[in-house]
Backbone as a printed PyTorch tensor [residue, N CA C, xyz], in Angstrom:
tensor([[[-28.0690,  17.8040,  21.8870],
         [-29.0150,  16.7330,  21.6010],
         [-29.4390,  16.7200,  20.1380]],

        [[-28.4470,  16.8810,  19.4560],
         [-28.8090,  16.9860,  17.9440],
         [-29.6460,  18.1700,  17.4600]],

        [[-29.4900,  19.6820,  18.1220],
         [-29.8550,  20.6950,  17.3140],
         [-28.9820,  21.6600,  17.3920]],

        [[-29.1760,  22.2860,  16.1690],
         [-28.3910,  23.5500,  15.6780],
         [-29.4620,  24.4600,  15.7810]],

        [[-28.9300,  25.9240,  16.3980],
         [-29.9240,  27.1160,  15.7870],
         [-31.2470,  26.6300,  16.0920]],

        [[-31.7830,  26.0840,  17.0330],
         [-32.7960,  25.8290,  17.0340],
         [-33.8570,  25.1030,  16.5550]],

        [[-32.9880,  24.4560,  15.7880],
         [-33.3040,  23.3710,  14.6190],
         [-33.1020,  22.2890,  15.1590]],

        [[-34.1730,  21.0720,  15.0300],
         [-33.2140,  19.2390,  15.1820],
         [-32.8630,  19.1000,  13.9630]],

        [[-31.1440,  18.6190,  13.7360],
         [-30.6170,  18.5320,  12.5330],
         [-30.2040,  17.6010,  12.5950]],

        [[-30.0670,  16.7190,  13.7460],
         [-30.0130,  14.7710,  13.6750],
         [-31.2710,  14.1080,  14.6890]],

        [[-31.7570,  13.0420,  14.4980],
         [-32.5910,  12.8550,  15.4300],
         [-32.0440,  12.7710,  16.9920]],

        [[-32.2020,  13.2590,  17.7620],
         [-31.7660,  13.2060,  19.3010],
         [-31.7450,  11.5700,  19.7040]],

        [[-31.9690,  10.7090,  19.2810],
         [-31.8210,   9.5890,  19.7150],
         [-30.6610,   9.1870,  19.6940]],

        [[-30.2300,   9.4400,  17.9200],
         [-28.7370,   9.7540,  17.2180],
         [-27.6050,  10.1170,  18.0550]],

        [[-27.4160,  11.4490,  18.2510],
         [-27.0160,  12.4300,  19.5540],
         [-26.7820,  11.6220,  20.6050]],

        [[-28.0260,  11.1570,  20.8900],
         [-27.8660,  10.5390,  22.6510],
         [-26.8570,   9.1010,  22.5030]],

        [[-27.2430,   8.2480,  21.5410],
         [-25.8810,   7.1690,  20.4960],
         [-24.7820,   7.4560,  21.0920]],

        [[-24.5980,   8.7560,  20.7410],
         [-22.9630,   9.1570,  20.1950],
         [-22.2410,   9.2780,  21.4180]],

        [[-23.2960,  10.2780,  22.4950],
         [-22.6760,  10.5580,  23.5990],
         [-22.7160,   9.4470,  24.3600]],

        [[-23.7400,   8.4240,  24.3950],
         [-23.1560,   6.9560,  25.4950],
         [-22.3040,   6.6410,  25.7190]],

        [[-21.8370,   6.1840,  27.2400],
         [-20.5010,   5.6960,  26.7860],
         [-20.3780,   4.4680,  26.9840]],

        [[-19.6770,   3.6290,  26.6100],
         [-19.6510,   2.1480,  26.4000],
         [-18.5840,   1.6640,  27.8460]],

        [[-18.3610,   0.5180,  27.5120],
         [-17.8700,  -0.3400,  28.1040],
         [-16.4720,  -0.7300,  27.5360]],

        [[-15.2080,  -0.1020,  28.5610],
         [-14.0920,  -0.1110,  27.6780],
         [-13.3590,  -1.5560,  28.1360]],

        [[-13.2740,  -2.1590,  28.7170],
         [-12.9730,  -3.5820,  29.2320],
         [-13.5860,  -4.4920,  27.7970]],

        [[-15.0690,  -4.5780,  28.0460],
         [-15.5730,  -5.0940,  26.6960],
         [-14.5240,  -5.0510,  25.1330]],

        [[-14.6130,  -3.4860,  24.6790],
         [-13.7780,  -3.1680,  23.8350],
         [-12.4990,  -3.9890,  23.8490]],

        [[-11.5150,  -3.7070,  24.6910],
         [-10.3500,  -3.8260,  24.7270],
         [ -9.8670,  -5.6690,  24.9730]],

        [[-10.8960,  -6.7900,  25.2500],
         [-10.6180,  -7.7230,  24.6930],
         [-10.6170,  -8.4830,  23.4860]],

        [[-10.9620,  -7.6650,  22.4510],
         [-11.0920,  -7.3840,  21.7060],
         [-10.3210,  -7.1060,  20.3600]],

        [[-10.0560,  -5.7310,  20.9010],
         [ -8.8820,  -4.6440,  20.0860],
         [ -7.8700,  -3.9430,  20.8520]],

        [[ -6.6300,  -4.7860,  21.3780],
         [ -5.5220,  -4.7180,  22.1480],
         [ -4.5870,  -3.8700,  21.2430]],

        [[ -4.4370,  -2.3590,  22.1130],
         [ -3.9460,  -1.1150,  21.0300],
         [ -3.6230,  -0.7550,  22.4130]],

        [[ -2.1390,   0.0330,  22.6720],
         [ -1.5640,   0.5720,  23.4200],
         [ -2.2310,   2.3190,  23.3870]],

        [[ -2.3730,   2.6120,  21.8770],
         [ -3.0080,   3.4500,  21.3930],
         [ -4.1300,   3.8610,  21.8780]],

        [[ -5.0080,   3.0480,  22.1150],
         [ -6.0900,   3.1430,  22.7580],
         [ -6.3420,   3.0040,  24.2570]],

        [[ -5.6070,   2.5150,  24.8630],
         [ -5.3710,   2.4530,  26.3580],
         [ -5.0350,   3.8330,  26.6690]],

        [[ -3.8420,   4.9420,  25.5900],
         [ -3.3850,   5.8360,  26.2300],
         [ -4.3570,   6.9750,  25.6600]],

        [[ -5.1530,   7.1600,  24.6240],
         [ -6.3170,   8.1680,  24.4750],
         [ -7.4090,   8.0700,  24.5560]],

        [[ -8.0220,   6.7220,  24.2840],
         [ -9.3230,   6.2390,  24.1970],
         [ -9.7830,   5.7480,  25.8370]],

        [[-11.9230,   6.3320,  25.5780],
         [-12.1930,   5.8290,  26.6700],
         [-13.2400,   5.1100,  26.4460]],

        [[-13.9600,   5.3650,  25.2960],
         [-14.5250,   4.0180,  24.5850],
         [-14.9270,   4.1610,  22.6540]],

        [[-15.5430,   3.1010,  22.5180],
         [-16.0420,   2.9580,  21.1720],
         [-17.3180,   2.5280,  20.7020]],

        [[-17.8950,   3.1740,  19.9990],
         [-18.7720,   1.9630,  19.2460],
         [-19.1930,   2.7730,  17.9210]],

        [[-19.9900,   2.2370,  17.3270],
         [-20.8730,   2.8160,  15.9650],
         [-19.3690,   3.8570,  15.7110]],

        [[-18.5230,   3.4420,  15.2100],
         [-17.7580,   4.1820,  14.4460],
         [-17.1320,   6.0020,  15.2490]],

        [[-17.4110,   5.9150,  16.2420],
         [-17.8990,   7.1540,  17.0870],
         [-16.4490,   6.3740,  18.0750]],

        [[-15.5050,   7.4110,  18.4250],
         [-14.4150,   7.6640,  19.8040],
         [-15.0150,   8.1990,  20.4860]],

        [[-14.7530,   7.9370,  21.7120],
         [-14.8010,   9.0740,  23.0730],
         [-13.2650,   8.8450,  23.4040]],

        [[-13.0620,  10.0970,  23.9020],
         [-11.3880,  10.6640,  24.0430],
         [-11.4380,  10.3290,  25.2670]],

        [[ -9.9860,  10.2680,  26.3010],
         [-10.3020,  10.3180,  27.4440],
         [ -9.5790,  11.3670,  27.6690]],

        [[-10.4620,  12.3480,  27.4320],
         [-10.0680,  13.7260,  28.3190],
         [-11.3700,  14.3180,  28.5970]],

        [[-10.6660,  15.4190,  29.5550],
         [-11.9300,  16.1450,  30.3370],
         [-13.2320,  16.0560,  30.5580]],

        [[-13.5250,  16.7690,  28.9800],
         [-14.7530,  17.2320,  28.3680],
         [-15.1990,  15.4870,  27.4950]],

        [[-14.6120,  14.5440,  27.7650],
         [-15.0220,  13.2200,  27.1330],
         [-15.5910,  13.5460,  25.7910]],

        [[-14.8970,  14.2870,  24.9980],
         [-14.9100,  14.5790,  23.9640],
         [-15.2360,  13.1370,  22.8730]],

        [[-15.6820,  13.2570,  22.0600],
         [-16.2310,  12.4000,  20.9810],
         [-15.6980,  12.7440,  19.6520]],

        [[-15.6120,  11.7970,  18.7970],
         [-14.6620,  11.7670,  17.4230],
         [-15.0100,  10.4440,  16.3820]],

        [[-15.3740,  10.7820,  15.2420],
         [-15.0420,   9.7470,  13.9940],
         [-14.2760,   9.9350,  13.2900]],

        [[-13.3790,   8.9190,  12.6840],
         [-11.9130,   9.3090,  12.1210],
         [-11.8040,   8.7370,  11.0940]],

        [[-11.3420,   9.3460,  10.1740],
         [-11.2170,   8.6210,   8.6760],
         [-10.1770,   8.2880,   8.3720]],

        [[ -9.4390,   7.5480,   7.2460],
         [ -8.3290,   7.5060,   6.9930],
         [ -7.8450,   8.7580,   6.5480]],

        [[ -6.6580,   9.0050,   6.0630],
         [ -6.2140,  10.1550,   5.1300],
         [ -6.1770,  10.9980,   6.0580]],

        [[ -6.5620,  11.2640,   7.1780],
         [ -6.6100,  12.4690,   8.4410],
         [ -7.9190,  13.0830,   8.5120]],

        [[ -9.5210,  12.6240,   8.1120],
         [-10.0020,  12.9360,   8.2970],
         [-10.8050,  13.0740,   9.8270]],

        [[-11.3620,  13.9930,  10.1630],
         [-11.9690,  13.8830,  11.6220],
         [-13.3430,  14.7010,  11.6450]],

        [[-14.3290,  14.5340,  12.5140],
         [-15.3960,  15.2320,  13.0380],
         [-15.6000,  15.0680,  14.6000]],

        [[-15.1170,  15.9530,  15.4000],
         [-14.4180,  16.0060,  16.3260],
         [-15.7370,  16.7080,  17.2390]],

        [[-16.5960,  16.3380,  18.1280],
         [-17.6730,  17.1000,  18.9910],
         [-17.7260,  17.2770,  20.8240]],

        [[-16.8430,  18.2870,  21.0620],
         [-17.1510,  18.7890,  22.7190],
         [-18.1750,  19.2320,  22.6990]],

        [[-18.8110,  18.2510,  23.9050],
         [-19.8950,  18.4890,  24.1370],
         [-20.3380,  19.5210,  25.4800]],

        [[-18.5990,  20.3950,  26.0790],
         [-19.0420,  21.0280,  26.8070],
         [-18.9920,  22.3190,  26.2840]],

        [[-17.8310,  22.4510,  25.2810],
         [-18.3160,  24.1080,  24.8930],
         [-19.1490,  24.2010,  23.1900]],

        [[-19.8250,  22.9510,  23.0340],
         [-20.9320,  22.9260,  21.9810],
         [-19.7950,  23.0700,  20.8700]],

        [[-18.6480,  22.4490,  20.4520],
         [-17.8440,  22.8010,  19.4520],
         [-17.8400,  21.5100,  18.1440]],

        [[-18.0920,  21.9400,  17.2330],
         [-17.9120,  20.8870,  16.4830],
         [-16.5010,  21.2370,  15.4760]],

        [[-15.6250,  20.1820,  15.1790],
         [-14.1050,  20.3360,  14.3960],
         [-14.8260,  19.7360,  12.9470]],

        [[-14.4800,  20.1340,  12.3440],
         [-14.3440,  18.8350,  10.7120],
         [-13.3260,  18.9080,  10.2350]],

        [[-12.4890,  18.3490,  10.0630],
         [-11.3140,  18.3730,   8.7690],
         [-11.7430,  17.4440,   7.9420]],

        [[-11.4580,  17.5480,   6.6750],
         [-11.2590,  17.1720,   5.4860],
         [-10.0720,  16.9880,   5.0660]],

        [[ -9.4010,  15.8160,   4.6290],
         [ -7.9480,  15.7490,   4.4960],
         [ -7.6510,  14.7680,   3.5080]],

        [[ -6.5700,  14.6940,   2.4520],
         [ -6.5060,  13.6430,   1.9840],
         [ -4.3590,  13.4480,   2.1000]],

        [[ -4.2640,  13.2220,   3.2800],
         [ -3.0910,  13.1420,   3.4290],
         [ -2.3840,  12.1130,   2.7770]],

        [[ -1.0750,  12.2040,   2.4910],
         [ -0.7020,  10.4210,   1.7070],
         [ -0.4740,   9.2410,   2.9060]],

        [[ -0.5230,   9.6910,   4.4770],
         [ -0.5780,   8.7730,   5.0540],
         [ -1.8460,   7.8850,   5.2430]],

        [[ -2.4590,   6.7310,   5.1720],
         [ -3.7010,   6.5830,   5.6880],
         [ -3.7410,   6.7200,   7.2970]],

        [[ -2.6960,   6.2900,   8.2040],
         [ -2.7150,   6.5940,   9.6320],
         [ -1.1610,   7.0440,   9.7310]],

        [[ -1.5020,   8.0310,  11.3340],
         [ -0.1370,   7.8550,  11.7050],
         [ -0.6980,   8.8790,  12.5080]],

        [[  0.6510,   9.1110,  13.4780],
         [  0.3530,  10.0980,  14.6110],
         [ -0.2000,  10.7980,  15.0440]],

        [[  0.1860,  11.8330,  13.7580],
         [ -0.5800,  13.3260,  13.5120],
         [ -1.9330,  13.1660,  13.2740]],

        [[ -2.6470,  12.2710,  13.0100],
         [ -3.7780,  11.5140,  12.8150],
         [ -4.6060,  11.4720,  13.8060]],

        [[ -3.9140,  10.4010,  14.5560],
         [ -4.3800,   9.7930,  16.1350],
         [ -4.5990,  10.5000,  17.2300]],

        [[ -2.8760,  10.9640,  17.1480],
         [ -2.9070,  11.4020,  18.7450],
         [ -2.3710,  13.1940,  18.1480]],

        [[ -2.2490,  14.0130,  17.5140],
         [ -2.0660,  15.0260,  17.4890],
         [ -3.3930,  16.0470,  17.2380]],

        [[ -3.6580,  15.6050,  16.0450],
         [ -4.7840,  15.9730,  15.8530],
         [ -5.8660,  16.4240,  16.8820]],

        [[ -6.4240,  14.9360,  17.8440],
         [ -7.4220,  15.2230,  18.8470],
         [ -6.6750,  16.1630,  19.9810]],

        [[ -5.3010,  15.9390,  20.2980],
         [ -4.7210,  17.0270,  21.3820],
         [ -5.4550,  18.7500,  21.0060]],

        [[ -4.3970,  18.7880,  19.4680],
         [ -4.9260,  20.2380,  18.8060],
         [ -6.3220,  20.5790,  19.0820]],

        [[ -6.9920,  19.5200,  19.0000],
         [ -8.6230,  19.8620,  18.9540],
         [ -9.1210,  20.3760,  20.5120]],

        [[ -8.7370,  19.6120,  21.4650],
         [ -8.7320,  19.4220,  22.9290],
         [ -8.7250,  20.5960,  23.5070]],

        [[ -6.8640,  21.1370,  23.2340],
         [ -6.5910,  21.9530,  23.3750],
         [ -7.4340,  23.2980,  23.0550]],

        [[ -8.2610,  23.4290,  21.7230],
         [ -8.6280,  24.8080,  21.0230],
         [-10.2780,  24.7280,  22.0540]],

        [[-10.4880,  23.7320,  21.9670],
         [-11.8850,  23.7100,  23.1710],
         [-11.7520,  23.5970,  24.3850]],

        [[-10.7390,  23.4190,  25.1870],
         [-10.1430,  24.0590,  26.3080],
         [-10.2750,  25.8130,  26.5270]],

        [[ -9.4170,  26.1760,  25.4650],
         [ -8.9220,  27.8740,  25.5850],
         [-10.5200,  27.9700,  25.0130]],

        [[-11.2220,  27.5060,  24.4090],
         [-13.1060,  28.1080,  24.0420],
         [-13.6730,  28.1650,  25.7330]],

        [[-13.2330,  27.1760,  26.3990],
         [-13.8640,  26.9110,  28.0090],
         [-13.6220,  27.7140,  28.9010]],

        [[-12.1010,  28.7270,  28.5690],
         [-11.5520,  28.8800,  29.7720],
         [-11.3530,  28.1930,  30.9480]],

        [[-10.9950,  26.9850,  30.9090],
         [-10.6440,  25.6930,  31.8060],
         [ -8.7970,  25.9760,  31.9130]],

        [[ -8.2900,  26.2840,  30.4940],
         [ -6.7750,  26.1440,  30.9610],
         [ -5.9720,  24.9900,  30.9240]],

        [[ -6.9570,  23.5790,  31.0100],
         [ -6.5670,  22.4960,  30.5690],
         [ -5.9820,  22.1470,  29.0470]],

        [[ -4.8500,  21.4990,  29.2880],
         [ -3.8050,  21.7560,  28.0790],
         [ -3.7910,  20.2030,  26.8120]],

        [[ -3.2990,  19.6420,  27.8680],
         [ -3.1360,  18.2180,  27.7000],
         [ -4.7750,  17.1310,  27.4600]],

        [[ -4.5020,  16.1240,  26.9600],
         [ -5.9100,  15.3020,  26.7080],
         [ -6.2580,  14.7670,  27.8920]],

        [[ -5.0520,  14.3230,  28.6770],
         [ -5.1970,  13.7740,  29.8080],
         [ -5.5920,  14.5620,  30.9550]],

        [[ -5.2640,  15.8430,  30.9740],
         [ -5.3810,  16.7170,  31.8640],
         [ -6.3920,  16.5940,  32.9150]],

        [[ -6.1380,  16.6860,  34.5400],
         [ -7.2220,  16.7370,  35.3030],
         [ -7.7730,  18.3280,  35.2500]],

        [[ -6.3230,  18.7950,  35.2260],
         [ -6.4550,  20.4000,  36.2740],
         [ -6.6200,  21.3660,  34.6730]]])
């Protein structure tokens, strides 16, 4: 809910923003992306929700930047990147897997994949 260490370090209203989840029907008449049908489970204020498990949350920059937040094992990612692609795969869909994946094995869940039930 927006604290670190015991600290509020965003306002919790902020926090509570990020984690809502929207309305992906809405979205998607919209912004018709195959891309987004196969990782995304919604959008707004600049903020992803993944569709995996832990409905993981993400803002993405060009160049490969990310700030990547599971909200079940409290993990926050940042990269900083200034790749020469502005988008592309490794971007999109690799990146958040890698991320998925490393807060999975933090969970001990075992879940591999973004999609993963089990």
């Amino acid at each position: 809910q927006g604290q670190a260490g015991g600290q509020q370090v965003i306002p919790s209203a902020v926090a509570q923003r990020i984690l809502e989840p929207r309305n992906r029907e809405l979205f998607n008449r919209r912004y018709q992306d195959s891309w987004y049908d196969d990782v995304g489970y919604s959008y707004h204020d600049q903020w992803w929700t993944w569709n995996n498990p832990h409905r993981a949350n993400s803002a993405m920059g060009i160049h490969g930047q990310h700030i990547y937040l599971d909200p079940v094992t409290w993990t926050v990612i940042v990269v900083q990147s200034s790749h020469p692609a502005s988008d592309s795969d490794v971007h999109e869909l690799d990146a958040p897997e890698l991320f998925h994946a490393l807060c999975c094995y933090l969970a001990g869940d075992g879940r591999v994949g973004m999609n993963s039930a089990t």
